[in-house]
C-alpha positions as CSV (number, residue, x, y, z in Angstrom):
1,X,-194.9,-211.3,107.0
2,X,-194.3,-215.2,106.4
3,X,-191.9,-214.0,103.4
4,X,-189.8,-212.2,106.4
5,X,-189.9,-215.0,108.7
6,X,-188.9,-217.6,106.6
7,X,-185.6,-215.5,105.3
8,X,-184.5,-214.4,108.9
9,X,-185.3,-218.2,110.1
10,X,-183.4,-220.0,107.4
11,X,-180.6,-217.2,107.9
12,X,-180.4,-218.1,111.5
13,X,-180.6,-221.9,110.9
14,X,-177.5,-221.8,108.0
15,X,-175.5,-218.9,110.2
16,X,-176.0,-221.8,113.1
17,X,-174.2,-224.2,110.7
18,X,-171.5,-222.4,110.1
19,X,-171.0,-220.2,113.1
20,X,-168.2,-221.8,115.0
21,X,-166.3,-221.8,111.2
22,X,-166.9,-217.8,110.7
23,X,-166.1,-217.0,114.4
24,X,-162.3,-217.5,113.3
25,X,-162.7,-215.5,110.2
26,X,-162.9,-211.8,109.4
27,X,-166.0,-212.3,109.3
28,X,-168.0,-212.7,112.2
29,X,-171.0,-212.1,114.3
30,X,-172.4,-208.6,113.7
31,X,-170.6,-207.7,110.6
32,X,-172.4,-211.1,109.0
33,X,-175.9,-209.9,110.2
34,X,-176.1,-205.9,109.4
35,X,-174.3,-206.7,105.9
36,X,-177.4,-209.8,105.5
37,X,-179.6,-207.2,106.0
38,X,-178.3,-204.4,103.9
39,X,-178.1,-207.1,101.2
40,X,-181.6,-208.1,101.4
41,X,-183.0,-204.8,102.7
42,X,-184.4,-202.0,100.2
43,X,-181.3,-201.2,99.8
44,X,-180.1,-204.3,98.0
45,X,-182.4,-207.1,96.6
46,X,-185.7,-205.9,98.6
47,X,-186.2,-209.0,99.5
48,X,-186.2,-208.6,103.0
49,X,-188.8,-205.7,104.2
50,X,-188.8,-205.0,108.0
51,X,-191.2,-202.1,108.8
52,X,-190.1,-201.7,112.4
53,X,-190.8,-199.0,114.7
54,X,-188.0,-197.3,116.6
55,X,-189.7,-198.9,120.3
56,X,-189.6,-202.4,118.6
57,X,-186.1,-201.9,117.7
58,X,-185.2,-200.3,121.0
59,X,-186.4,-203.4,123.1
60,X,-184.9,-205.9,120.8
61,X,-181.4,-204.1,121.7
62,X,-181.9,-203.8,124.9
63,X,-183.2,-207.5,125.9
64,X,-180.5,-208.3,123.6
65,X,-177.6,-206.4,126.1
66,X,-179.3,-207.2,129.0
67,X,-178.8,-211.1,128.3
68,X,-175.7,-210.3,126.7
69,X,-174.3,-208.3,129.9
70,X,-175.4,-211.1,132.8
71,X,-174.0,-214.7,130.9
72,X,-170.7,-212.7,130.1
73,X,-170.5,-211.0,134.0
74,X,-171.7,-214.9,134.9
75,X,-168.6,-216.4,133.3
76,X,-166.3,-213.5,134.5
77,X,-163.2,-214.9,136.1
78,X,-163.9,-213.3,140.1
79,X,-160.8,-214.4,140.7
80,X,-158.4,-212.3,137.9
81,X,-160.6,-209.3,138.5
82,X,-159.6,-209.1,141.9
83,X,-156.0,-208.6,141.0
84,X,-156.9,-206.0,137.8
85,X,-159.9,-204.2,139.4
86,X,-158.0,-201.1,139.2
87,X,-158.5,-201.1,135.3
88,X,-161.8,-201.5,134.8
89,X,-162.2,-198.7,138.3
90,X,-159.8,-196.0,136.1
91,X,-161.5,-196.7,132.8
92,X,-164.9,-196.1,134.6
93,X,-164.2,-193.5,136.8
94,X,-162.0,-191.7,134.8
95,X,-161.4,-192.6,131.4
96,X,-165.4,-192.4,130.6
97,X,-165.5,-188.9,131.5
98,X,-162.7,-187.6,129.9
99,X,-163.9,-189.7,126.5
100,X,-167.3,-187.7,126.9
101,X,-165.3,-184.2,127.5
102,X,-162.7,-185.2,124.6
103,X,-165.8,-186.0,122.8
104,X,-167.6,-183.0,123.5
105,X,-164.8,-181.1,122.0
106,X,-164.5,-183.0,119.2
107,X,-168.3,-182.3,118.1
108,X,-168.2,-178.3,119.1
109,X,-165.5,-178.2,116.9
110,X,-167.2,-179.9,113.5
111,X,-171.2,-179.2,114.3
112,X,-171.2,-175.8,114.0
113,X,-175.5,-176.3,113.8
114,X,-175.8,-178.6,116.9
115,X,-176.6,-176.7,120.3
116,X,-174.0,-177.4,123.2
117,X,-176.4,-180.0,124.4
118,X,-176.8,-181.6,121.9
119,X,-173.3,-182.1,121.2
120,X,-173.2,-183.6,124.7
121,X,-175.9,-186.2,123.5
122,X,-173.6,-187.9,120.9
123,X,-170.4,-187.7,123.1
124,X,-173.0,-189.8,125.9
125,X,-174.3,-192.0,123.3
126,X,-171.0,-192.8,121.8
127,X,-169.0,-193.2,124.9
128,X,-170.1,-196.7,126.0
129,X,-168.9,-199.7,124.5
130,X,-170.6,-202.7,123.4
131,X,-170.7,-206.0,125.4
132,X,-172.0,-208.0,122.6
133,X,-169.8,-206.6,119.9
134,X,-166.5,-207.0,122.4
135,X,-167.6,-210.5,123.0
136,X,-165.0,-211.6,120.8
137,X,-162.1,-210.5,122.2
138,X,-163.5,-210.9,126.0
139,X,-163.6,-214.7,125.8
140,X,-160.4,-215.3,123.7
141,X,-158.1,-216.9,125.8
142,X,-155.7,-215.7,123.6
143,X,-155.7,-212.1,125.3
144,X,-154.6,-211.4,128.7
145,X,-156.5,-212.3,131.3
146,X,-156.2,-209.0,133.5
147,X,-157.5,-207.3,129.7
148,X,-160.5,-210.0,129.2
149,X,-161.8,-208.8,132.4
150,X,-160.8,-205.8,132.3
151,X,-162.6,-204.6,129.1
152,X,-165.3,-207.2,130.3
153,X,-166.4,-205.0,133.5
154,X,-166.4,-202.0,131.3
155,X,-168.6,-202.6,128.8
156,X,-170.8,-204.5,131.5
157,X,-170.8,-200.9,133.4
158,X,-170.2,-197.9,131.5
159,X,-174.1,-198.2,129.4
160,X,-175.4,-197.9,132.5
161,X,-173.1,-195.0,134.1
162,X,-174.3,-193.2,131.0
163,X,-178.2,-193.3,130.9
164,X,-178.4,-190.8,133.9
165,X,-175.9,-188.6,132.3
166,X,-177.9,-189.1,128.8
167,X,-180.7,-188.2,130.5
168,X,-179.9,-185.1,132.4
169,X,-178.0,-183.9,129.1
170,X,-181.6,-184.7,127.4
171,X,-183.7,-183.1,130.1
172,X,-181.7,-179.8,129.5
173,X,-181.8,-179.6,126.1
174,X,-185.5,-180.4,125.9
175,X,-186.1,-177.5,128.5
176,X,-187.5,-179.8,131.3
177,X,-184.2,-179.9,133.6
178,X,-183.3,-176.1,132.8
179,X,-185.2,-174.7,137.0
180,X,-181.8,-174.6,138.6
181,X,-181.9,-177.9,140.2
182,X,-179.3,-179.7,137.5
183,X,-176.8,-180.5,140.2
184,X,-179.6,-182.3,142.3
185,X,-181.0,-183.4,139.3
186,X,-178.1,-185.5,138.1
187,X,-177.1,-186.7,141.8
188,X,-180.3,-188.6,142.3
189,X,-180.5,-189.7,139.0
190,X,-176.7,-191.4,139.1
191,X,-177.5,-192.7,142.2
192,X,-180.9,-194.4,141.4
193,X,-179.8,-195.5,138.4
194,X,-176.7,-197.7,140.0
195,X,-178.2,-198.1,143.3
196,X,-181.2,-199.6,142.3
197,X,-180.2,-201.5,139.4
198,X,-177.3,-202.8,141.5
199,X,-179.9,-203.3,144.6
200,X,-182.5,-205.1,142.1
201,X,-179.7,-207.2,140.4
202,X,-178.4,-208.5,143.9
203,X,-181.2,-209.1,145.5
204,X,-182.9,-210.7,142.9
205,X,-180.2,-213.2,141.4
206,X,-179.7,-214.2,145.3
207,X,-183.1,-215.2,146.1
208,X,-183.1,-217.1,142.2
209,X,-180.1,-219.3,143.2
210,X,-181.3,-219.9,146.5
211,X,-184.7,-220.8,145.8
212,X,-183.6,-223.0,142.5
213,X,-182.1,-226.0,144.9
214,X,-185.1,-226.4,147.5
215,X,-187.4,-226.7,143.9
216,X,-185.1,-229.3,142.2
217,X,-184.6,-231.5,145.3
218,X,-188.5,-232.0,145.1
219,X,-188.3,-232.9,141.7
220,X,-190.7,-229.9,140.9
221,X,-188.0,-228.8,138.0
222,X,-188.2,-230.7,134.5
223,X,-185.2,-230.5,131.9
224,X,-186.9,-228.7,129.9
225,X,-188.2,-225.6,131.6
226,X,-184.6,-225.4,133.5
227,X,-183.2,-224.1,130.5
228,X,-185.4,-220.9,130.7
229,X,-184.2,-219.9,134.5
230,X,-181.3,-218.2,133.8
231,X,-182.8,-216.0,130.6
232,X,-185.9,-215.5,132.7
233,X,-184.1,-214.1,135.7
234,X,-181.6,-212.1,133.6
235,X,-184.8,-210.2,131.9
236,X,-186.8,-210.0,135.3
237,X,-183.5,-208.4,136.7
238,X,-183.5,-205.8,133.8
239,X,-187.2,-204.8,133.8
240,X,-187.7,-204.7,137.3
241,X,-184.5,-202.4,137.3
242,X,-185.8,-200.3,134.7
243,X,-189.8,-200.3,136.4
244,X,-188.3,-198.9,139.4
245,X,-186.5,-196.2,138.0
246,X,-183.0,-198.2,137.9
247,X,-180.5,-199.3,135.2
248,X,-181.6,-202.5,134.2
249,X,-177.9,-202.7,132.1
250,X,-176.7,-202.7,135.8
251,X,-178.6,-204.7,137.4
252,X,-178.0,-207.5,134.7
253,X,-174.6,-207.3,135.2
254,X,-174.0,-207.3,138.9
255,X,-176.9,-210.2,139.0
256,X,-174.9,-212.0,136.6
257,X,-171.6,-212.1,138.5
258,X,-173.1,-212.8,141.7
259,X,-175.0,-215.6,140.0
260,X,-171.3,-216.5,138.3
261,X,-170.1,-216.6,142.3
262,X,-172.8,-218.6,143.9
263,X,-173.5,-221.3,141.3
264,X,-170.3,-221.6,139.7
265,X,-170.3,-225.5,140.0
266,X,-173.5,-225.7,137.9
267,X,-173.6,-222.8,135.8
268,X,-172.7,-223.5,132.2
269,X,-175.5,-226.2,131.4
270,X,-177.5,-223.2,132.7
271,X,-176.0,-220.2,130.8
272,X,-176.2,-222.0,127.7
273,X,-179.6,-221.1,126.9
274,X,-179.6,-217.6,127.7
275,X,-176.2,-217.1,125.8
276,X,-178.3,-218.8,122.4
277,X,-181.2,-216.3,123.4
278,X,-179.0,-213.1,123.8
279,X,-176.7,-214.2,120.2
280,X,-180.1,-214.5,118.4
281,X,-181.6,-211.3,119.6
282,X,-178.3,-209.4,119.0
283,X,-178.3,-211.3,115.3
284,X,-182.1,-210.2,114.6
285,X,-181.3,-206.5,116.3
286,X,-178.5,-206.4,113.9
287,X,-180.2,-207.7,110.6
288,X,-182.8,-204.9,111.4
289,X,-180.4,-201.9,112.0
290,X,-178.9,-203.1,108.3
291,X,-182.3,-203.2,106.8
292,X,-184.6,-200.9,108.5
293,X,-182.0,-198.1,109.9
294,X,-179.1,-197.2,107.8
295,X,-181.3,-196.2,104.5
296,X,-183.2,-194.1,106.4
297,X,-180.3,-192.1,107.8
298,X,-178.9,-191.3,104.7
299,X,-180.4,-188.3,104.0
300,X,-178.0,-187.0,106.7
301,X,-174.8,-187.9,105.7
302,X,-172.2,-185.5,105.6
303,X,-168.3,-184.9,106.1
304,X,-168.5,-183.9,109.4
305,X,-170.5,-187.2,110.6
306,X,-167.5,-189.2,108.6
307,X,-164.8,-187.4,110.5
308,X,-166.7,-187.3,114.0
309,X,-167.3,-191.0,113.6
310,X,-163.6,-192.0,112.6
311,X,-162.6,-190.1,115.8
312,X,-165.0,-191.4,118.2
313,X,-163.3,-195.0,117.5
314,X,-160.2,-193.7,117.2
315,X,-158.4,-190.2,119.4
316,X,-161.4,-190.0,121.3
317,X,-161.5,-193.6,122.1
318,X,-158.4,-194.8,123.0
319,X,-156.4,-191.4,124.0
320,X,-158.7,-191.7,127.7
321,X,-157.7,-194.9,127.9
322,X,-154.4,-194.9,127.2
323,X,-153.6,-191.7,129.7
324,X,-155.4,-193.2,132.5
325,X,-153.9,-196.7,132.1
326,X,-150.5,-194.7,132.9
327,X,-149.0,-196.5,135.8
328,X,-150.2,-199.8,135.2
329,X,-148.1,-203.0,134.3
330,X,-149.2,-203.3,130.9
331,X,-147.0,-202.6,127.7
332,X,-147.7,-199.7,125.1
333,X,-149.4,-202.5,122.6
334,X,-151.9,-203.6,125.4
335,X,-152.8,-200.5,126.1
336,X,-153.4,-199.6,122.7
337,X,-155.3,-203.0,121.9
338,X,-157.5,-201.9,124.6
339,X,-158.3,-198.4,123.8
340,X,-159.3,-199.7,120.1
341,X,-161.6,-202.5,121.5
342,X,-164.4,-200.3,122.6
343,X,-167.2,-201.1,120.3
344,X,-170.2,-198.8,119.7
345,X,-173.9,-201.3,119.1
346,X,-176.5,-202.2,121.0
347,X,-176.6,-199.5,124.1
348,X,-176.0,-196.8,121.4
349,X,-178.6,-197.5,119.2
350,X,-181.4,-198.2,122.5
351,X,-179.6,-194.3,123.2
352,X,-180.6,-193.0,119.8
353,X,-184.1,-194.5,119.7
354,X,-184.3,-192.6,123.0
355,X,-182.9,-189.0,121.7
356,X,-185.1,-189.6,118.8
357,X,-188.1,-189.7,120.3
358,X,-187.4,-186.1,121.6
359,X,-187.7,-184.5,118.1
360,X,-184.7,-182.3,119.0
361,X,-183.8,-179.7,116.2
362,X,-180.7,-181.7,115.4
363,X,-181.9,-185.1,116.1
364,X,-181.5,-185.9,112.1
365,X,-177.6,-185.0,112.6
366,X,-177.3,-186.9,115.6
367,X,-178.9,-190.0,114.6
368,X,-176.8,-189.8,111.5
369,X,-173.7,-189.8,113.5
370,X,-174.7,-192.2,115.4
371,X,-175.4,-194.8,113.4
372,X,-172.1,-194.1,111.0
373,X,-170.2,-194.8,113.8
374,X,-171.6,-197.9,114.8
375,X,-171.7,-199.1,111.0
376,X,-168.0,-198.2,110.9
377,X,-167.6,-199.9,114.8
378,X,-169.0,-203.0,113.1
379,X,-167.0,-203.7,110.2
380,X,-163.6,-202.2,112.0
381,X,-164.1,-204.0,115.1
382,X,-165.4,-207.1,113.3
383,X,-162.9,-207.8,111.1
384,X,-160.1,-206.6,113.4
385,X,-160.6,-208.8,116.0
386,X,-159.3,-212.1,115.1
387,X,-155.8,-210.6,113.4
388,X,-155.0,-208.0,116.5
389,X,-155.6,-210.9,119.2
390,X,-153.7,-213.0,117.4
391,X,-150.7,-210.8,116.8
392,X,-151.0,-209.5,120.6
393,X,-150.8,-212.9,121.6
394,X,-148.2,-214.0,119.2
395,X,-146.3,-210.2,120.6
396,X,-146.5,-211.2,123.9
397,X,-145.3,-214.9,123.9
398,X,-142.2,-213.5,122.2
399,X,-141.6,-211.0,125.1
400,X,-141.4,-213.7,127.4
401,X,-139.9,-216.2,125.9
402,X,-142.0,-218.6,125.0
């Protein structure tokens, strides 16, 4: 155990070092962490042996989005969404569904042992993108502003959108949904799944700000524990969420931009914290999956997982996005920088753990496809990030003639 902790500490301490260096490299964030762990894991040196249950690992992801999704929906520009609302409302609305239907397709087409459900499963659990992964390209001021915040509110939004569909999908195919009520079923499920995480998000953040002044007049808040609000109110948002049957994806993100709103004047000192807490969680989530998770998935590997994967980040991907982005004031290059930036991580392996735990006849395929696709999200995303903003932003400074 001490062998463990003193590798991922001293990994954490010299990535902290040299962090701001690798952030405008190739390589960066996540594809720094799962190759550290594939290194070091059992399937490198062996030096690093993380014997981590799939709950453990599921947590760690999703305390990991859940801080993730509330500083970045804190530091959203309210302002610039206001004017571009209308892409993040088609990507959600419209482009999500048509990349689970395209993907759907995709899978009945290669699977040929997978049941229609389950085929449904991995177009769900590959649909959303990754907040944490997209982090790079969201805060570059280099991009647009209208596609920061644009891809921002989608990846804040579309995990949760897709847990009640993920679960409806899982109820059926585990033969607990199949009485005739699945059009009931998946009403009150969308519904108290954004509802209440939205509801518990609000409400919760809103009392938090307001009762944060009244305590600090009276000197009852020290430096020190100050620090810990904002990452304490981002996790009591999620689990209170998730306790009372919400998304607590949701509920992080609509507390964070309402917290963003009310205590704009004040809030970096604050979000500082929770933004160190949700990067570490995301690193040690990450250095896991390459240790623990993609040896053991091996033993599923097969053509069609490569090919399923390769589309998921690709047609199926960025085709949705680029029909439904028809209309909008935004050139053929934007469009298509957007449709590639959609990530697969964190909410797609706390999905898998999920499906996994159902001991569905294909669950081996589908974890396998799963995790290829975030492996290859990772090292495409990741080293793609940094040249494809920079030659959007060096593209669209020639166009207007600067």
């Amino acid at each position: 155990m001490y062998e463990n902790l003193a590798i991922l500490a001293a990994f954490i301490f010299l990535y902290s070092l040299v962090s701001g260096g690798l952030e405008k490299t190739l390589f960066n964030g996540a594809v720094v962490f799962m190759t550290f762990g594939l290194i070091l894991g059992p399937l490198g040196l062996g030096a690093l042996t993380l014997e981590v249950d799939a709950e453990l690992l599921s947590t760690l992801a999703e305390l990991a989005l859940a801080m993730v999704l509330f500083t970045d929906a804190s530091n959203a520009n309210l302002r610039e969404l206001k004017h571009s609302f209308k892409i993040p409302q088609k990507l959600l609305l419209i482009g999500l569904p048509l990349t689970i239907l395209l993907g759907f397709v995709t899978g009945y087409l290669l699977f040929d042992g997978l049941a229609l459900l389950e085929i449904a499963l991995i177009a769900t659990m590959l649909a959303p993108t990754d907040a944490a992964l997209g982090k790079a390209v969201v805060t570059n001021e280099a991009v647009p502003s209208n596609i920061r915040e644009g891809l921002n509110v989608e990846s804040g939004l579309n995990d949760g959108i897709c847990v009640p569909i993920l679960f409806i999908f899982l109820a059926l195919a585990s033969s607990t949904g199949a009485d005739g009520s699945t059009s009931m079923l998946a009403l009150k499920l969308v519904v108290e799944a954004i509802g209440i995480g939205a509801a518990i998000g609000a409400g919760l953040t809103f009392l938090a700000v307001r009762l944060f002044p009244h305590c600090a007049e009276r000197g009852w808040v020290t430096e020190t524990w100050q620090q810990l609000s904002v990452p304490a109110l981002a996790v009591t948002c999620f689990a209170v969420a998730q306790w009372l049957g919400g998304s607590g994806f949701i509920a992080c993100f609509i507390g964070g931009m309402l917290y963003g709103k009310l205590a704009s004047k004040h809030k970096h000192k604050f979000l500082l914290a929770a933004e160190g807490i949700g990067d570490t969680l995301a690193l040690i989530t990450w250095v896991i999956f390459g240790t623990a998770v993609v040896g053991q998935s091996l033993d599923s590997f097969s053509w069609q997982v490569v090919v399923y994967a390769l589309l998921s980040l690709t047609l199926i991907r960025m085709l949705p996005v680029f029909l439904v982005l028809k209309g909008m004031k935004l050139t053929t290059e934007e469009k298509l920088f957007m449709g590639w930036f959609g990530p697969r991580g964190l909410a797609s392996i706390v999905f898998a753990v999920i499906v996994l735990n159902e001991h569905l006849p294909g669950g081996e395929t589908i974890s396998m496809t799963v995790v290829f696709t975030i492996i290859l999200s990772v090292i495409g995303h990741g080293l793609s990030a940094n040249p494809l903003v920079a030659a959007l932003g060096a593209r669209l400074k020639n166009s207007s003639g600067g």
